[in-house]
N, C-alpha and C positions, 0 to 999 in steps of 0.2 A: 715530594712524595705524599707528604698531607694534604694536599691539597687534592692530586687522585685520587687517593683514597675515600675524601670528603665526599668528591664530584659521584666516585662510583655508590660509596653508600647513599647519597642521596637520589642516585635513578634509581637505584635499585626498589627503595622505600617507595619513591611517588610510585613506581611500576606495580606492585601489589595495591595500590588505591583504586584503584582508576573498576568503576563498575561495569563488569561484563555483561555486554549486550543482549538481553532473552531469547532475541531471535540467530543467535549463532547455535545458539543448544543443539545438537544432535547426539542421535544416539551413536556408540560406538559400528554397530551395523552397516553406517555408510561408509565407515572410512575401513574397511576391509582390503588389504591389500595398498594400498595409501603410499605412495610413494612421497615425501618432503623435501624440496631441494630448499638451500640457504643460505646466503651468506652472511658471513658474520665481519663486519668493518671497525667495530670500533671494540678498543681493549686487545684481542686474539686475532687476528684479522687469519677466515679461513673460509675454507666451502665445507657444505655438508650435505651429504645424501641420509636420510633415515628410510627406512622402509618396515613397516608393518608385516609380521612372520605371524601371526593370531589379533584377539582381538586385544589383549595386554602386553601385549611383545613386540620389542622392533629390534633391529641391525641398524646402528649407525657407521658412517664411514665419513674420516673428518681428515683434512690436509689443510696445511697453513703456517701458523706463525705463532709462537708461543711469546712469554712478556719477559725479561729477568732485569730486575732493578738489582744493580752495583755502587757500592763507592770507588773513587780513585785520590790520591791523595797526588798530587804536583804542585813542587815548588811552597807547600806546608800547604797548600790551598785544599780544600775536599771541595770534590765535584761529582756530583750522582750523575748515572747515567745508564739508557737501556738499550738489554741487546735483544734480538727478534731469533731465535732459533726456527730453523723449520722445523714441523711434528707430523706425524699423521695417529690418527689414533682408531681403531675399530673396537667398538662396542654391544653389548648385549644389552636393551635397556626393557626393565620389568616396572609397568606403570601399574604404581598403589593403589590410586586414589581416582578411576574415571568412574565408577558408579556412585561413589558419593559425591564427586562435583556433579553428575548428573543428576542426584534428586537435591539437589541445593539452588539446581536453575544454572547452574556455568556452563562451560564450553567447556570440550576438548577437542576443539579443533584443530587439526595442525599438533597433534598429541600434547597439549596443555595439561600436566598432570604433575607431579610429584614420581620421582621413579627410584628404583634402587638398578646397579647397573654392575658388569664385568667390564673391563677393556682393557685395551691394550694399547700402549702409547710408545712410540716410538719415537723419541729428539735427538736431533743429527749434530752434528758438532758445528759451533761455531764460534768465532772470535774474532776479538777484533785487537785495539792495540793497549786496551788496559786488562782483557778476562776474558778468557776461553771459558767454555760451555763445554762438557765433555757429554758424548754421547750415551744415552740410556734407553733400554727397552723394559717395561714394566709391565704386571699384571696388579690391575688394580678394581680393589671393590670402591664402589661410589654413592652417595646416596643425592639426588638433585633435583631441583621442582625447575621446570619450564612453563613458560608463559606463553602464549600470543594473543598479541592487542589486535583490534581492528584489522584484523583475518592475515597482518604479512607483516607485523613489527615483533620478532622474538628477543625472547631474554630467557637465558637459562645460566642459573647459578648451579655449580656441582662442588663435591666436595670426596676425597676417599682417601685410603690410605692401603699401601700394596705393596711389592716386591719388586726392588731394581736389579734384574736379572747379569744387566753388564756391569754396575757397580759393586755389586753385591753386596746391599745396602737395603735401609727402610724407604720406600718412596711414597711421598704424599702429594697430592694434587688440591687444587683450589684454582676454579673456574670461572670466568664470569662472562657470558657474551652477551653482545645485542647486535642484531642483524636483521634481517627483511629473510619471508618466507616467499617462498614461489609457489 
């Protein structure tokens, strides 16, 4: 588990290095209406549609597979292990920061920006033969910075804290993808 952990904080660190190219710069005016598809393979493995609703505003709509790290104890042994629930989650996402990555020289292509977010996540039950996953539907506020590198390499970390409607319970979120954009 330390050792993903390790692997993930260190993409994530080189990912914010890396200098964004001057000639990707556009202004928000082109991408009006912007449709984003993406999938995301490594960590979450899922699809995503986002679509542009103004020039700060989008609807995301995301299906796939979420992560959950367990222990199991056999035979006195402890043995960690993961299970993949499926999710689907739809979003309201509100970007902070495109006019000041704009006079900085960055991109927001492909909505590269810093965003505060609504959504709504839905995770189906699942189990296997050490730990069930019980089902949840949640409305959750989020706050999240998204990247893209070299116009179709995403990384988007989110993070929020909301209301487990079937549990009725506190539910928190913490995200981390990396995918190819279309």
């Amino acid at each position: 588990m330390k050792q993903i952990l390790f692997t993930a904080t260190a993409l994530l660190l080189s990912a914010f290095t890396f200098a964004q190219i001057p000639d990707q710069n556009r202004s928000k005016t082109d991408f009006q209406n912007e449709t984003i598809y993406r999938v995301n393979l490594l960590l979450t493995p899922n699809l995503e549609i986002e679509k542009d609703v103004t020039k700060d505003i989008s609807i995301l709509a995301s299906a796939g597979f979420g992560i959950g790290y367990y222990n199991s104890y056999r035979l006195s042994e402890r043995e960690g292990n993961f299970i993949f629930p499926f999710q689907i989650e739809l979003a309201t996402r509100y970007y902070t920061n495109f006019n000041r990555r704009l006079e900085k020289g960055k991109t927001i292509e492909n909505n590269s920006g810093n965003y505060v977010a609504l959504s709504f996540a839905n995770v189906f039950e699942a189990e296997n033969d050490d730990v069930r996953v019980e089902p949840g539907s949640a409305l959750i506020g989020a706050y999240g910075i998204q990247r893209t590198y070299w116009k179709h390499f995403n990384l988007n970390f989110q993070t929020g804290l909301g209301y487990d409607f079937q549990q009725e319970e506190v539910a928190g979120q913490l995200i981390l993808k990396l995918g190819y954009t279309f």
